[in-house]
C-alpha positions as CSV (number, residue, x, y, z in Angstrom):
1,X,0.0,0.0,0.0
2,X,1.4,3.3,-1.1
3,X,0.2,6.1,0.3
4,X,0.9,9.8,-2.2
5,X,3.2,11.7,0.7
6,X,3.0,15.6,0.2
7,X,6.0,17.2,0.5
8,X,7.8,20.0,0.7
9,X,8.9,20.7,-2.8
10,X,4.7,20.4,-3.3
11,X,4.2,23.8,-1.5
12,X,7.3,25.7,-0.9
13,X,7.6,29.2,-2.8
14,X,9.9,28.8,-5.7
15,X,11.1,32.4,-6.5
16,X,12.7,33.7,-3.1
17,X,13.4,37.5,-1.9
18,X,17.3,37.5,-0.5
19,X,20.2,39.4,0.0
20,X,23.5,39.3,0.7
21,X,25.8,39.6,3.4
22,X,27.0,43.1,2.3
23,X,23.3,44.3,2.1
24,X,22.8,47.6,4.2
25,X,19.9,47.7,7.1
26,X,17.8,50.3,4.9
27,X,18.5,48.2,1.8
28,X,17.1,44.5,3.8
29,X,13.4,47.2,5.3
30,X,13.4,48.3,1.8
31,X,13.3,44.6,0.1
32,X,11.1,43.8,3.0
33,X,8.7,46.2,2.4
34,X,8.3,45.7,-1.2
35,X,7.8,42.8,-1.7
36,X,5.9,41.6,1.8
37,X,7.9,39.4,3.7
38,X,8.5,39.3,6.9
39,X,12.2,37.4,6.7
40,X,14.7,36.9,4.1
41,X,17.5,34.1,3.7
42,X,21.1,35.9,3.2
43,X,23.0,34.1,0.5
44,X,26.5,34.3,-0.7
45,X,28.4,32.8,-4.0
46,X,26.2,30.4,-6.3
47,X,22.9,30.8,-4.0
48,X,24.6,28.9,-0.6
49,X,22.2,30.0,2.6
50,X,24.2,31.4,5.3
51,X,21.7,33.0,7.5
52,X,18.3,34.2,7.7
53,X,17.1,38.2,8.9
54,X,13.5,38.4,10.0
55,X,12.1,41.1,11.2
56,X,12.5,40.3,14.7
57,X,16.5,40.6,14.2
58,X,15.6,44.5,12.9
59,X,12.9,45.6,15.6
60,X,16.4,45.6,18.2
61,X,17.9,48.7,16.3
62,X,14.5,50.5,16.4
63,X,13.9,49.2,20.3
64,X,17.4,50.9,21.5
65,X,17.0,53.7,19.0
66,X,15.9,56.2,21.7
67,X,16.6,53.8,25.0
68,X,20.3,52.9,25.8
69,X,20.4,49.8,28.2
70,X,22.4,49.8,31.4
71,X,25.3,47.4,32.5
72,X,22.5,44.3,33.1
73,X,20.3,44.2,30.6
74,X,23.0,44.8,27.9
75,X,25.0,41.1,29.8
76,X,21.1,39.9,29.3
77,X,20.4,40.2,25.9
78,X,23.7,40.3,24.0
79,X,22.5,39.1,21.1
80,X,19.6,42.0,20.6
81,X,22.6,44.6,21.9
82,X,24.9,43.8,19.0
83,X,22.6,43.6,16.5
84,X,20.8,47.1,17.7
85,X,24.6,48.6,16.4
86,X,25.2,46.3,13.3
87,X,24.3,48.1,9.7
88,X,24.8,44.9,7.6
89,X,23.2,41.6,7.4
90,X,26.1,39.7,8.1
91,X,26.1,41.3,11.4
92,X,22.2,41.1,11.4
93,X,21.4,37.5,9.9
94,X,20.5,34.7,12.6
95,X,23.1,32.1,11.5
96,X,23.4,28.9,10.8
97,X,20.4,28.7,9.4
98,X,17.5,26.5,10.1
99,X,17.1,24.8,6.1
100,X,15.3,21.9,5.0
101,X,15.5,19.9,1.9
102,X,12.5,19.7,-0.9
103,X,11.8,16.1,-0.4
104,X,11.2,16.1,3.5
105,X,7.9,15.1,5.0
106,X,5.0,18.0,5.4
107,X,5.2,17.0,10.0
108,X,9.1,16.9,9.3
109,X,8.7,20.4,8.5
110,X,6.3,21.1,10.8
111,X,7.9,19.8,14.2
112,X,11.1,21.3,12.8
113,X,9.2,25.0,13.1
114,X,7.8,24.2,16.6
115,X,11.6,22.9,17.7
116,X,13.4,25.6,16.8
117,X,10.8,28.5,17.2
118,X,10.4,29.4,13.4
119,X,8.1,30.7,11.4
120,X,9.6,29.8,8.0
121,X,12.3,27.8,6.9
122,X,14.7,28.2,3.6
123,X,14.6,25.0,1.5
124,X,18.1,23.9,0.3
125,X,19.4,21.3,-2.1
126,X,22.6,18.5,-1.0
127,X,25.0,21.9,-1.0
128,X,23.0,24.4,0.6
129,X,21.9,25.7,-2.3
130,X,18.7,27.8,-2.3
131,X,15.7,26.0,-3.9
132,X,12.6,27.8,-2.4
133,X,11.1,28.5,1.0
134,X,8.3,27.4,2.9
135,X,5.7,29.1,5.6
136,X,4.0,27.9,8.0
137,X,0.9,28.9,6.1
138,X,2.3,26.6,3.1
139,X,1.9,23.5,5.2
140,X,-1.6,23.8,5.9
141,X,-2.2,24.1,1.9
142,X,-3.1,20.6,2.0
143,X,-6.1,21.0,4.1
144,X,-7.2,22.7,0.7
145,X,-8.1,19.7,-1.0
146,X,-11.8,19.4,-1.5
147,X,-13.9,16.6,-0.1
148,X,-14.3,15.3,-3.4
149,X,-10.1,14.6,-3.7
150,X,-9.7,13.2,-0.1
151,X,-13.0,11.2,-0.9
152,X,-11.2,9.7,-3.7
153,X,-8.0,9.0,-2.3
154,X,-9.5,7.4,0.7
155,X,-11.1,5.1,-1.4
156,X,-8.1,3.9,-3.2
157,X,-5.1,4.0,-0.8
158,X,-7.3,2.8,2.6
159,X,-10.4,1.0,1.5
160,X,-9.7,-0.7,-1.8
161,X,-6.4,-1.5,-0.8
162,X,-7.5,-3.1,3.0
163,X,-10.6,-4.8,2.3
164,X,-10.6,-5.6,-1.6
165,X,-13.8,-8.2,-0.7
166,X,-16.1,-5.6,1.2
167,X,-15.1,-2.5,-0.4
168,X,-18.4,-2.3,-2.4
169,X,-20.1,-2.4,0.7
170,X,-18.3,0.7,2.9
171,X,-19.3,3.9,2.0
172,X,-16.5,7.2,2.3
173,X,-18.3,10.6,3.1
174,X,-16.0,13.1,3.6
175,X,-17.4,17.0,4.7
176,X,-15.3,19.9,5.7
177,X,-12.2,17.2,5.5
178,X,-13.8,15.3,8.1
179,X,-14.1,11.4,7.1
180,X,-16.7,8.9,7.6
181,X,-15.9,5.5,6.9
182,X,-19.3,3.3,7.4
183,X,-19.8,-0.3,6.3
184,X,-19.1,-4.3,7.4
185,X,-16.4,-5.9,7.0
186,X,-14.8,-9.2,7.1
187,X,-11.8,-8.7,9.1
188,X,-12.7,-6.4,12.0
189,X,-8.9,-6.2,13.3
190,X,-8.5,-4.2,10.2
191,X,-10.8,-1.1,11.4
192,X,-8.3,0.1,13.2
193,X,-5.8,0.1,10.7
194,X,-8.4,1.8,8.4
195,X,-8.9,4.6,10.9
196,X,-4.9,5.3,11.0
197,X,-4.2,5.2,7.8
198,X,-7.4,7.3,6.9
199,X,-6.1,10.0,9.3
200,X,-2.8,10.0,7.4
201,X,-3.9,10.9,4.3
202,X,-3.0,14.7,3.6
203,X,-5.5,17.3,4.0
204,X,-7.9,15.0,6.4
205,X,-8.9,16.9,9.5
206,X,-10.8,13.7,11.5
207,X,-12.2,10.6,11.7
208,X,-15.3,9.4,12.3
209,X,-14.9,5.2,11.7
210,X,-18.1,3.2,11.8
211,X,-16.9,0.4,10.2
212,X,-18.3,-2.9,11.4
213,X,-17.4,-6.6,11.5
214,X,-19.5,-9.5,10.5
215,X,-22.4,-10.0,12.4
216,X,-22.4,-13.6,14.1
């Protein structure tokens, strides 16, 4: 049974905004601005990803613009401090990056946001080559798929594929991505295999099983 995996390379962004290390802090606002992003990898010689600038790395300059922090608080957030005097996004970038590669898993992507406290991540080939970038809203693209499309697939990955004598007799309703698999079956210790694998399938939000066995 093979079930069609999303990935990443099926909803990451293709054409990226960057910039380099050399770029200036008004130059890295103004490309920011323009074209509505909130972070942007920095890349240097064929497209390699060295760091990533999101707008929490620039809101530092503009939160010690007027206040100059004492002794203390400047031991207590280093990091902020130095980047409130950099001017360049060498200085500026969060680096290494957090990357991921095209062909990784849609919840590889999404436990690696949660981990590391991310909102997107900069998709690289074998070399760290830029190849995209995906959001957190691009993961939840799959829950896009209309009922019709996850009606279908349930069909042919779960129930055609588990019960090939009592398919014709389970029916697969699917509204607002919610499932309902209702029917008998022969082998009633395959329900609960039904339910998991029906829950795996990209884009489903629930379950409702109410498959049966035979009746004795």
């Amino acid at each position: 049974m093979t079930h069609s995996r999303y990935t990443v390379a099926d909803v990451m962004t293709t054409t990226v905004v960057t910039v380099t290390p050399d770029a200036g802090f008004k130059e890295i606002v103004a490309a920011m601005e323009r074209w509505r992003v909130a972070a942007v990898p920095v890349i240097e010689g064929e497209g390699r990803v060295v760091g990533v600038i999101s707008e929490a790395d620039l809101l530092a300059k503009e939160e010690f613009h007027r206040h100059r922090p004492g002794m203390m608080e400047q031991m207590r957030r280093l990091d902020d401090t130095a980047k409130a005097g950099s001017t360049h996004a060498r200085e500026l970038m969060t680096s290494p990056a957090v990357t991921i590669h095209a062909g990784a898993a849609l919840p590889q992507a999404a436990r690696l946001m949660v981990g590391r406290h991310v909102k997107r991540l900069p998709v690289v080939d074998n070399s760290g080559v830029l190849r995209g970038i995906v959001s957190r809203a691009d993961l939840l693209k799959v829950f896009l798929r209309s009922d019709d499309e996850l009606a279908s697939e349930v069909r042919r990955e779960v129930v055609d594929s588990l019960f090939p004598v009592s398919r014709h007799g389970i029916q697969v309703v699917v509204e607002h991505g919610v499932v309902t698999l209702s029917g008998t079956v022969r082998d009633s210790s395959l329900i609960p295999v039904a339910e998991r694998l029906t829950h795996a399938v990209e884009g489903v939000v629930d379950v409702n099983c109410a498959l049966t066995g035979p009746v004795s």
